[in-house]
C-alpha positions as CSV (number, residue, x, y, z in Angstrom):
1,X,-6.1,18.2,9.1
2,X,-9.9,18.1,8.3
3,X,-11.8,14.4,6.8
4,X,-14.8,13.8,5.6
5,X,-16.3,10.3,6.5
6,X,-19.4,8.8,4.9
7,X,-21.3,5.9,6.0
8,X,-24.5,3.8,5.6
9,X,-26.1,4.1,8.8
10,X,-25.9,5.1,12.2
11,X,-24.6,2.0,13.5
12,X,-21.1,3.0,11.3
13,X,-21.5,6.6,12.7
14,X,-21.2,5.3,15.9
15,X,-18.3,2.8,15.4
16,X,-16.3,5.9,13.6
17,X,-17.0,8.9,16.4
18,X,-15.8,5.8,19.1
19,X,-12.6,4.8,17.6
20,X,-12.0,8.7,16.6
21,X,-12.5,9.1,20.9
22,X,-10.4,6.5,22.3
23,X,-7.6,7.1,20.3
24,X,-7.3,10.1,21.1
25,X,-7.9,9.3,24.8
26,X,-11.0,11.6,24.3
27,X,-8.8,14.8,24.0
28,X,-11.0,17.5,22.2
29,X,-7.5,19.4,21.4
30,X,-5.9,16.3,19.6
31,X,-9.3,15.2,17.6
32,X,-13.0,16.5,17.0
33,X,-15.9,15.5,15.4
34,X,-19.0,16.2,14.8
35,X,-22.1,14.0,13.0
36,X,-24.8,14.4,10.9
37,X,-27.8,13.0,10.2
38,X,-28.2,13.2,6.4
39,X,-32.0,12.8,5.5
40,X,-32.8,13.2,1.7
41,X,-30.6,16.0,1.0
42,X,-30.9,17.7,4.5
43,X,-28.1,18.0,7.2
44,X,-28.9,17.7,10.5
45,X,-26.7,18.0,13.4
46,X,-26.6,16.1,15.9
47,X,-25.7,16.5,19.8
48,X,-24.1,13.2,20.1
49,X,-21.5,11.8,19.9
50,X,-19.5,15.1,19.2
51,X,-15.8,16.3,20.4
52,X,-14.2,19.2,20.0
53,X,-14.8,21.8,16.9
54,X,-13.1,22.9,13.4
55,X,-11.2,25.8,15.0
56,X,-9.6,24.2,18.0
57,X,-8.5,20.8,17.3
58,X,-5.3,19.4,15.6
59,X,-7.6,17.3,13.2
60,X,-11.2,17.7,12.5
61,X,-13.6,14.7,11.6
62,X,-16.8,15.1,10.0
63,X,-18.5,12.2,9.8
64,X,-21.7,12.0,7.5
65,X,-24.7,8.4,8.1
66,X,-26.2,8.9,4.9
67,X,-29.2,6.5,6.1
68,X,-29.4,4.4,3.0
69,X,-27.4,1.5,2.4
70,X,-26.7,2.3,-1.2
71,X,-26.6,5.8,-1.1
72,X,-22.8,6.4,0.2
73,X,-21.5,6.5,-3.7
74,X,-23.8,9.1,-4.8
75,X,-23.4,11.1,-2.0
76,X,-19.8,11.4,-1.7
77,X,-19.6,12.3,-5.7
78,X,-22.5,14.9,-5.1
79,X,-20.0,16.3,-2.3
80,X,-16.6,16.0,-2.7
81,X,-16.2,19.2,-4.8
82,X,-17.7,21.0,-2.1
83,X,-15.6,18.8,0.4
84,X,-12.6,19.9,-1.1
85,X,-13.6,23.6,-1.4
86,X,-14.3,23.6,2.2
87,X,-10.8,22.6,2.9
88,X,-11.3,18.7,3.8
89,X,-7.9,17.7,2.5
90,X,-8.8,13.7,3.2
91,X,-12.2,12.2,1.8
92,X,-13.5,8.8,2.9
93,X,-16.2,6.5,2.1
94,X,-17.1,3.2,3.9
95,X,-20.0,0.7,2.6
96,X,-20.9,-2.8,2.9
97,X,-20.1,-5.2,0.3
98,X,-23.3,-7.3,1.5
99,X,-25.8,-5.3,-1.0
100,X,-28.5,-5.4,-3.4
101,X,-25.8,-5.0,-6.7
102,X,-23.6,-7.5,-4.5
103,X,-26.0,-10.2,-4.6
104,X,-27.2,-9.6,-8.2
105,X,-23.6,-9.8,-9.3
106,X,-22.9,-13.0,-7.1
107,X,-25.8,-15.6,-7.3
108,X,-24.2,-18.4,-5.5
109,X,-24.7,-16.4,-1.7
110,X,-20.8,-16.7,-1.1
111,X,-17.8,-14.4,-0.7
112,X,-16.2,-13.7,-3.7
113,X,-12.5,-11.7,-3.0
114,X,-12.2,-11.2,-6.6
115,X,-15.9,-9.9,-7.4
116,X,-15.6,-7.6,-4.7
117,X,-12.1,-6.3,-6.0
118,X,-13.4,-5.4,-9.1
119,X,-16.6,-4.0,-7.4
120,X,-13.9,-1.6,-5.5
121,X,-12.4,-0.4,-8.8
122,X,-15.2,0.3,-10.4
123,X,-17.1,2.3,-7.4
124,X,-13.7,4.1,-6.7
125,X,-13.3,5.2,-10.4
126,X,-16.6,7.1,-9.7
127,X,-15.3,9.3,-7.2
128,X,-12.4,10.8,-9.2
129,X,-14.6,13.7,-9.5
130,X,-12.0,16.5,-8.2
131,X,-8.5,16.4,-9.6
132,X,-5.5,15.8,-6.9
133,X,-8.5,15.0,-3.9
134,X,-7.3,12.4,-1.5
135,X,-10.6,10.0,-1.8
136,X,-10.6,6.6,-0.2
137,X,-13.4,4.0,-0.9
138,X,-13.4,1.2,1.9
139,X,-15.3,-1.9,2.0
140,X,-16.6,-3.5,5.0
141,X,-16.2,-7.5,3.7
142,X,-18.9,-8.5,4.3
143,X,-20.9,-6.0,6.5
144,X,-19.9,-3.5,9.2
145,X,-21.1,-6.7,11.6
146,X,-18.0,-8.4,10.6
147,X,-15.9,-5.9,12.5
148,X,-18.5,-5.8,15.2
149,X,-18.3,-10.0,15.4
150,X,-14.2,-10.2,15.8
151,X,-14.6,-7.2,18.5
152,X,-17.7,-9.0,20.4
153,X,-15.7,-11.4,22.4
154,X,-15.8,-8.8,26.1
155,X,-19.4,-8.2,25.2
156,X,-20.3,-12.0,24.8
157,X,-18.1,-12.5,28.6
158,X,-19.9,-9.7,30.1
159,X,-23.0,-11.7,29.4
160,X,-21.7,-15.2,30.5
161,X,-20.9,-16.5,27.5
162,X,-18.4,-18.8,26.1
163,X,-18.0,-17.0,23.0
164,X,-15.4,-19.3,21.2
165,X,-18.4,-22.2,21.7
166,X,-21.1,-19.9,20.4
167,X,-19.6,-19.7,17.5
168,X,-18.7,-23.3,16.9
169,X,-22.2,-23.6,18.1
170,X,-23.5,-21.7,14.9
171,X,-21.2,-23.1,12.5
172,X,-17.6,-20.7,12.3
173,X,-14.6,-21.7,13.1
174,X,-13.1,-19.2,15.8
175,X,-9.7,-18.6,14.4
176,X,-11.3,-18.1,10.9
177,X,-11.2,-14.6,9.2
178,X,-14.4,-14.0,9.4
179,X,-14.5,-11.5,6.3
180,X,-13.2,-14.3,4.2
181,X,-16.0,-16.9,5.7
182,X,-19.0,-15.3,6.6
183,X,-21.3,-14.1,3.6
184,X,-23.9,-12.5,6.1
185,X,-22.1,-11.4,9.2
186,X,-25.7,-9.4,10.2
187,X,-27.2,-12.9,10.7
188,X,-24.6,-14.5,12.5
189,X,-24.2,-11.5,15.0
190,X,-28.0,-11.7,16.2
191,X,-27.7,-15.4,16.2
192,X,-24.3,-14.7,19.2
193,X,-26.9,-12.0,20.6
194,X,-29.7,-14.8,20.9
195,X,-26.8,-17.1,22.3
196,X,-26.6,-14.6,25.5
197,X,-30.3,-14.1,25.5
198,X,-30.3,-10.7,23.8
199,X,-31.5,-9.0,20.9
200,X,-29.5,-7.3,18.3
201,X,-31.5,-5.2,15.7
202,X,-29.0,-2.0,14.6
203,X,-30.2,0.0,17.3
204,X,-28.7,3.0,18.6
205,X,-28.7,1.0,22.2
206,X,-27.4,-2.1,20.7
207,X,-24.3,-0.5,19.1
208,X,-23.4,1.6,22.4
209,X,-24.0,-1.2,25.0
210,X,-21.3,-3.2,22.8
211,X,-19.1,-0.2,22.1
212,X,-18.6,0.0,25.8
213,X,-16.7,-3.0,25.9
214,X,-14.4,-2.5,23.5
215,X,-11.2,-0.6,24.6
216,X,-8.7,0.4,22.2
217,X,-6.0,-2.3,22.1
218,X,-8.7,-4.4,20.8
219,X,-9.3,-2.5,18.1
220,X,-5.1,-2.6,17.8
221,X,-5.2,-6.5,18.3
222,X,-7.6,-6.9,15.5
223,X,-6.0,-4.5,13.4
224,X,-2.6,-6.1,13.6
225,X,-4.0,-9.6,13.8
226,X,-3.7,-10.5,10.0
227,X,-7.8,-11.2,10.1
228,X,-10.2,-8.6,8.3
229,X,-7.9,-7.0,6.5
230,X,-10.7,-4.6,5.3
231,X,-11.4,-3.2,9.1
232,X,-7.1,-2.7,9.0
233,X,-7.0,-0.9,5.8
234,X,-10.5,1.5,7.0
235,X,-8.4,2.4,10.5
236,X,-5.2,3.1,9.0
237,X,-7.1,5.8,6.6
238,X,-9.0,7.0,9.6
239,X,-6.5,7.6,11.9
240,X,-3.5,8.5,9.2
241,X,-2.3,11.4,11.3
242,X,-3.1,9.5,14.8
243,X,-1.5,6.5,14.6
């Protein structure tokens, strides 16, 4: 099976190609992928992470940082004909809801389940470019740094943290869900980085140093833990034929 997988940035990219690699125990023959680098309207490979290839592995990822974090709708309905032409039989999109039409829509700086909802339907309707194309539009509620917060906890210990007290520390409760509570998870994550005296500032370093501590029954414990049901829903599509 081949997918398609947009997202804002490389930080996303990232996140995708390591999930993709430890479920699959990092078998080229079960899963590939490769990533691109899309600059303006210019593909560019790159080297890593990659896995695999089209022509030998059971299911083939292609997974596309569009650099711009408004940019993934556009994109995806510029290239899902295409997509489908080239035989990608599952399409999938992943943004932040933390955005520029986010916070002219909501003025009051909070999360709002049924804003975003209807935010969801609207931006979903826009893909149904290609009759009978299996398109999925998935929010990241609030940011991609929720995820990365409710995953954190071996990165904060590696560090000698406490990271249930650094987070009572900067106001969140620790058995909160933190996509229903935090409006801007980017914030909160460098204030936990500060907390262990690092830095955190989307950088390709950042993302790989904390990737590193996260094995793949955390990523099952969060998925199954009833707590950012947006980071459950994105997985299942991902990995919908390596469950």
């Amino acid at each position: 099976m081949k997918y398609a997988v947009y997202v804002e940035g490389k930080a996303e990219l990232l996140f995708v190609a390591d999930v993709l690699a430890k479920y699959s125990n990092y078998d080229p023959m079960v899963v590939g992928f490769r990533c691109i680098n899309l600059n303006d309207d210019s593909f560019e490979y790159v080297q890593f992470p990659m896995q695999g290839d089209v022509e030998t592995s059971r299911d083939f990822y292609q997974i596309v940082n569009v650099n711009n974090d408004g940019l993934v709708i556009s994109k995806l309905r510029k290239d899902i004909p295409n997509l489908v032409k080239q035989g990608y039989e599952i399409i999938v999109g992943l943004r932040d809801v933390f955005s520029a039409d986010y916070k002219l829509l909501c003025a009051h700086q909070q999360v709002n389940m049924e804003l975003i909802s209807e935010m969801h339907e609207v931006q979903s309707g826009q893909l149904n470019v290609v009759e009978g194309a299996d398109v999925r539009l998935h929010y990241a509620i609030m940011e991609y740094e929720t995820w990365m917060m409710a995953l954190m906890g071996n990165y904060v210990s590696s560090k000698g943290g406490d990271f249930a007290k650094i987070l009572e520390k900067i106001g969140i409760d620790p058995n909160s869900d933190f996509e229903q509570e935090i409006y801007h998870p980017y914030n909160k994550v460098q204030e936990v980085y500060k907390a262990v005296n690092e830095r955190y500032g989307k950088h390709e370093s950042d993302h790989l140093a904390f990737l590193a501590s996260v094995a793949v029954a955390d990523y099952e414990k969060l998925r199954h833990s009833g707590r950012c049901a947006s980071f459950k829903h994105f997985i299942d599509s991902l990995l919908l034929n390596n469950n």
